[in-house]
C-alpha positions in Angstrom: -11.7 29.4 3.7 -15.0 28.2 5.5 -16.0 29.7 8.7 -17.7 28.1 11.4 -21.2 29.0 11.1 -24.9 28.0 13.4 -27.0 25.5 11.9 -30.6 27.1 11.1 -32.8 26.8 13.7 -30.4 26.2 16.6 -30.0 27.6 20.1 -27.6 31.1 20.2 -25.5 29.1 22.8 -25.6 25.9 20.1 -21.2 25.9 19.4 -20.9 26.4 15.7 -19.4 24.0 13.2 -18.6 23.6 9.6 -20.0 21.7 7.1 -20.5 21.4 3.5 -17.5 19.2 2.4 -16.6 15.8 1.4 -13.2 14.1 2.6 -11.2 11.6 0.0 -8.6 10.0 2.7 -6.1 7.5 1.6 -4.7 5.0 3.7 -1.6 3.4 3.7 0.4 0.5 5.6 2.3 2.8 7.4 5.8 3.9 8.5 8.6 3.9 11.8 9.2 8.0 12.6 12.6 6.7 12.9 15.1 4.3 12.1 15.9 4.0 15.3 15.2 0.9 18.1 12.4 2.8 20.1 10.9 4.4 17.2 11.9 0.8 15.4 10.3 -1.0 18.3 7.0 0.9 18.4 6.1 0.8 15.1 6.4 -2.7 15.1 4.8 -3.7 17.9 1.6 -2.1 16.4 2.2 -4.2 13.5 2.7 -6.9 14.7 0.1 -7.0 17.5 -2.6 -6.6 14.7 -4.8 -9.5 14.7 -5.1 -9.4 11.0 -1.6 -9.7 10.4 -0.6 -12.2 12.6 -3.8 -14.4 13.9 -1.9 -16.6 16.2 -3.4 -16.7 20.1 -2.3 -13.4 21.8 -2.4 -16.0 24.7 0.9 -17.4 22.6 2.2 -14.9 20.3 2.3 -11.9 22.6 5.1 -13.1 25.1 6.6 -14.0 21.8 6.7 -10.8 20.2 7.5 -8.5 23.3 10.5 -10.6 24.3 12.8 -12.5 21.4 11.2 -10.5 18.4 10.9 -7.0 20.0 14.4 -7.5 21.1 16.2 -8.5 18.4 14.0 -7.1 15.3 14.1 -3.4 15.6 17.8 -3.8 14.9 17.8 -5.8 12.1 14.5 -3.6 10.2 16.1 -0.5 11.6 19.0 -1.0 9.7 17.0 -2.1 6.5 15.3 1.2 6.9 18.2 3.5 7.0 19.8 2.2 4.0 16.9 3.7 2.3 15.8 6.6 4.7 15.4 10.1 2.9 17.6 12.4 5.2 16.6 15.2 3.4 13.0 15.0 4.4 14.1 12.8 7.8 10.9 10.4 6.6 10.7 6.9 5.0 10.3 7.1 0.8 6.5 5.4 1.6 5.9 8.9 3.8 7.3 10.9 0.9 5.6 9.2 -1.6 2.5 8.7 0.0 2.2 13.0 0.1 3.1 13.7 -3.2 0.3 10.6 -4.3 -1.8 13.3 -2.1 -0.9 16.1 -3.7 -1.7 15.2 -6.8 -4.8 13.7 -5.7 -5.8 16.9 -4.2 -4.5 19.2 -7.5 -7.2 16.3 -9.4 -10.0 16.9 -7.1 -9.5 20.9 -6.9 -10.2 20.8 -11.4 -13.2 18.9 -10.9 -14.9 19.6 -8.0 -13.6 23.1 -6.7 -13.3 23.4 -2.7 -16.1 20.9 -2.1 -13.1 18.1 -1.7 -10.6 17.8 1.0 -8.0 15.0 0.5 -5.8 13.9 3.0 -4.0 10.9 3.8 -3.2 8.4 6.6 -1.2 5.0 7.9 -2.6 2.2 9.4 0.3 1.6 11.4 2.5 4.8 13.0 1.8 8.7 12.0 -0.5 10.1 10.4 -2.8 7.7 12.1 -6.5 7.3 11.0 -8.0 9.2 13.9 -6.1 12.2 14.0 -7.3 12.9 10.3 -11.0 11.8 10.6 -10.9 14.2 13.2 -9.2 16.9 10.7 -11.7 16.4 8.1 -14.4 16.7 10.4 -13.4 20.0 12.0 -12.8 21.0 8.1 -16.6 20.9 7.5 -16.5 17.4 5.9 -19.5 16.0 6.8 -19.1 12.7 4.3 -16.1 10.8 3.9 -14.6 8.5 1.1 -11.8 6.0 2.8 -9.7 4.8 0.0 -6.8 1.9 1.0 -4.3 2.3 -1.2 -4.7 -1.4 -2.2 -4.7 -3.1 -5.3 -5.8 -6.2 -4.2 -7.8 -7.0 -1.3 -6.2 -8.6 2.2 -7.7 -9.4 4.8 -4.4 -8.5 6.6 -4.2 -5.2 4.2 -7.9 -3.8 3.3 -9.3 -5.4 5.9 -7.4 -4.2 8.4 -7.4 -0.5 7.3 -11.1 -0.3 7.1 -11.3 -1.8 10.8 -9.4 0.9 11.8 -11.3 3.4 10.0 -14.6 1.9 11.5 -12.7 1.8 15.5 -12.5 5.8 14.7 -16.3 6.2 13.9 -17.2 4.2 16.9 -15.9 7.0 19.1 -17.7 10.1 17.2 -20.4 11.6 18.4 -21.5 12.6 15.4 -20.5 9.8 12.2 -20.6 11.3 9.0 -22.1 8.9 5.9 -19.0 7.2 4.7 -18.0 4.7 2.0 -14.9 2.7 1.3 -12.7 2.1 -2.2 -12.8 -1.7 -3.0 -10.3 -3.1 -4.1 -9.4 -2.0 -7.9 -6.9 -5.6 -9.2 -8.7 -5.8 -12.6 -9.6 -2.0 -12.9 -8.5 -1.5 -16.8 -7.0 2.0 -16.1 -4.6 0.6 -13.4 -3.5 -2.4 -15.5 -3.1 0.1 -18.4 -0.8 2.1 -15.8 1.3 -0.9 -15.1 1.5 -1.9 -18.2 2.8 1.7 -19.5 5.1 1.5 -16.9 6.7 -2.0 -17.8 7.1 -0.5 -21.7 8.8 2.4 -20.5 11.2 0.1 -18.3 11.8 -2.5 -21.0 12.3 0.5 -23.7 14.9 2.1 -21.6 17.0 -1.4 -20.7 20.5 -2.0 -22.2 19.6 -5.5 -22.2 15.8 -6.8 -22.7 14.9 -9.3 -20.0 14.3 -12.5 -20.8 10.8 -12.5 -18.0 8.9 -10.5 -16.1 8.7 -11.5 -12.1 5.7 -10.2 -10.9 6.4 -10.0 -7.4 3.5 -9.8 -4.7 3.6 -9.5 -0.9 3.2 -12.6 0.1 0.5 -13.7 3.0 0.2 -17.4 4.7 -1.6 -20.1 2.2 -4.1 -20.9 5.5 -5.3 -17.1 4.5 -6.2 -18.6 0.9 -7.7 -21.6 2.3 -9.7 -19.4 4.8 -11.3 -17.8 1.9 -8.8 -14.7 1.5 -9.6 -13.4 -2.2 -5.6 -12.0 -2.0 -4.0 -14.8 -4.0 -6.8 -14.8 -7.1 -6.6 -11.3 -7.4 -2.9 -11.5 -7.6 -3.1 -14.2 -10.6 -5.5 -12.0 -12.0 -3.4 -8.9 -12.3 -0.8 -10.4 -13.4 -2.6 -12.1 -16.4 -4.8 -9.2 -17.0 -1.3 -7.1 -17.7 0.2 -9.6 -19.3 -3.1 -9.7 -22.1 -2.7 -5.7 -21.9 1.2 -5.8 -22.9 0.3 -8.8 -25.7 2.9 -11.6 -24.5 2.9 -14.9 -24.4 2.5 -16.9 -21.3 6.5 -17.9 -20.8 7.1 -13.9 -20.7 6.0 -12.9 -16.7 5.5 -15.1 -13.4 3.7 -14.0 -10.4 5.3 -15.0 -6.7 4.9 -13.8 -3.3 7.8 -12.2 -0.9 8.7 -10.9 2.2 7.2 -14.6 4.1 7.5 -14.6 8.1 7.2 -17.0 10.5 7.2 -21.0 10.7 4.2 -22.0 8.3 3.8 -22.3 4.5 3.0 -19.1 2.7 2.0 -18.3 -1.0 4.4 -19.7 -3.4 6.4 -19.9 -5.4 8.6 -17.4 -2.7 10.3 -14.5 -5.1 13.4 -15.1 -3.5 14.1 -18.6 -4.4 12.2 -18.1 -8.2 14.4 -16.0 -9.4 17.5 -17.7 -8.0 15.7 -21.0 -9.6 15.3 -18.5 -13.0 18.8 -18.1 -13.5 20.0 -21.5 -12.2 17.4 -24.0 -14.2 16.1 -22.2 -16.5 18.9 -20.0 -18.1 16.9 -16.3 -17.7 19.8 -14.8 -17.0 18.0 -11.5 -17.6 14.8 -10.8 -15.5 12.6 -7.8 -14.5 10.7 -7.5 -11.4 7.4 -5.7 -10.6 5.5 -5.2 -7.3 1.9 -4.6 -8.5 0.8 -4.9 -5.2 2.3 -1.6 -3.6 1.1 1.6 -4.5 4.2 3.1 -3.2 7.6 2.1 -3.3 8.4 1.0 0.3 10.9 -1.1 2.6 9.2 -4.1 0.3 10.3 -3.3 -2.6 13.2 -0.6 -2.9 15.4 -2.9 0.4 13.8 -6.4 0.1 13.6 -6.6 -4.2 16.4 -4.3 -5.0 19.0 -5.7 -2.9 17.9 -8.9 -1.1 16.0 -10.6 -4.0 18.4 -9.1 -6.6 21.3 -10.7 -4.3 19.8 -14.1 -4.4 19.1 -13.8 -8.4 23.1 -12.6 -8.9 24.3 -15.2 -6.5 22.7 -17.8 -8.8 24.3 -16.9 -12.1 21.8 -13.9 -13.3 23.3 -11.4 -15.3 21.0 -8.0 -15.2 18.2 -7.8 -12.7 16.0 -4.8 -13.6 13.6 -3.0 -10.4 10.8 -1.4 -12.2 9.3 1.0 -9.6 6.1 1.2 -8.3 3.4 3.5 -9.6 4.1 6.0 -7.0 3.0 9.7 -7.9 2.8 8.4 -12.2 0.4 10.4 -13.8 -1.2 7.5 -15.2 -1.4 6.0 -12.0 -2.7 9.1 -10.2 -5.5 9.5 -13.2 -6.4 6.3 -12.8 -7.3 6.5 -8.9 -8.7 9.9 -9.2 -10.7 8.2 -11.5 -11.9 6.0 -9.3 -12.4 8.7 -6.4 -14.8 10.0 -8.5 -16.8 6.8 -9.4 -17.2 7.0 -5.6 -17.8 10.3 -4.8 -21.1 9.6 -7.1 -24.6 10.4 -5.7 -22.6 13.2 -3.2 -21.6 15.2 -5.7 
């Protein structure tokens, strides 16, 4: 373990600090301590209050959010949230997930660089929060940091806002180590190859093969596009970059866009009407889905895809409806971003 030691030269009375390490910290979207309406109601105000999630007027949106929506909603997403809580850890699956991503991360970073790495992890929104472990890994010795958002493709309302938060916490240290931050990686061959690996394994172990893959990505509004938002090009990307990777033909995988909010037009086609249209028009009575935009499984996927969006799809006539899990913890995955930790950690170390 490193022990607080003087710098050369300084004062006897100069208070004694560690250095001589690097910090990898991942970020993530975040996570209610609860499913209940304070914990509920906190969680979302902070979410919701973020100017790169919803960019309406505070002036207009604020008296808005703190009286109907702050009323009503922590009810309605508290509930969402307990049908998928995990009691036995009394955290969301995103918090559980999001460690053992760490873990591994850590285990990675431990074979190829010793003790010189910390890894660590945070949320944008709720606990761990950014600054508590900036301030960690400083008091750990890490004297450069490497601020990965767990990301696939860029935001403004996802990357963006993570690395904003990130940059709020240097703005109050005295002392700001060197940092840099993880692009986004939506074309990285070793993540598409990780997808990919997982939508064999899916479609291997299925009773019945589905007739198309639904690529579903969270959705953000088209004005975002419009405004110059890579989000919705990356999205297209991925989805035909893993569709080259598995070899089928155009007709086998769609990409839409879920989980829309609010009056104005978002990213279509919206996943919940698709795949009721899927079954209905065009006879796919058989479909998989696929969030390649989560690193995690999350409320997004494991409430809104695995039971609202496969409501809609049975409602409409489909037969099977097959929820192929996020990356999570995946080996491949996890190689695959370690791999990338390292192309960034070059130069340092």
């Amino acid at each position: 373990m490193m022990t607080a030691t003087a710098l050369p030269h300084a004062p006897a009375d100069h208070p004694k600090v560690r250095m001589g390490k690097i910090g990898v910290l991942l970020a993530n979207l975040g996570t209610p301590d609860g499913y209940g309406y304070w914990a509920m109601r906190r969680y979302l105000n902070e979410f919701l209050s973020d100017r790169r999630v919803i960019d309406y007027s505070p002036w207009l949106w604020q008296p808005l959010l703190q009286g109907i929506i702050l009323s009503k909603r922590p009810f309605s997403s508290g509930a969402a949230y307990k049908s998928i809580w995990n009691e036995a850890q009394g955290e969301s699956p995103l918090a559980t997930i999001t460690k053992a991503q760490t873990a591994k991360m850590a285990e990675r970073m431990q074979e190829a660089f010793g003790d010189r790495v910390v890894v660590d992890y945070c949320m944008r929104y709720g606990n761990p929060s950014t600054k508590s472990k900036v301030e960690q890994m400083q008091a750990a010795g890490c004297t450069k940091i490497v601020f990965f958002p767990l990301y696939p493709q860029y935001a403004g309302a996802t990357t963006a806002t993570a690395n904003d938060q990130f940059f709020r916490v240097l703005m109050g240290l005295k002392w700001q180590p060197p940092v840099r931050t993880v692009p986004a990686y939506s074309d990285d061959p070793r993540y598409i190859d990780a997808l990919a690996r997982s939508v064999e394994r899916a479609y291997a172990d299925a009773e019945t093969e589905p007739d198309i893959l639904v690529c579903s990505y969270h959705g953000v509004p088209k004005r975002y596009l419009m405004e110059g938002d890579p989000y919705h090009c990356q999205c297209q990307k991925t989805t035909r970059l893993l569709r080259e990777r598995l070899g089928w033909e155009k007709d086998k995988i769609v990409t839409t866009f879920q989980s829309k909010f609010g009056p104005e037009e978002w990213l279509k086609p919206y996943t919940v009407e698709e795949v009721a249209r899927l079954a209905e028009e065009d006879g796919k009575k058989n479909i998989a889905v696929i969030a390649p935009a989560f690193s995690a499984d999350c409320i997004e996927t494991l409430e809104e895809i695995n039971e609202e969006i496969k409501e809609s799809f049975e409602e409409a006539g489909g037969e099977t409806f097959t929820y192929i899990p996020c990356l999570n913890d995946d080996d491949a995955h996890m190689d695959a971003l370690a791999a990338i930790v390292k192309e960034n950690l070059s130069g340092w170390i």
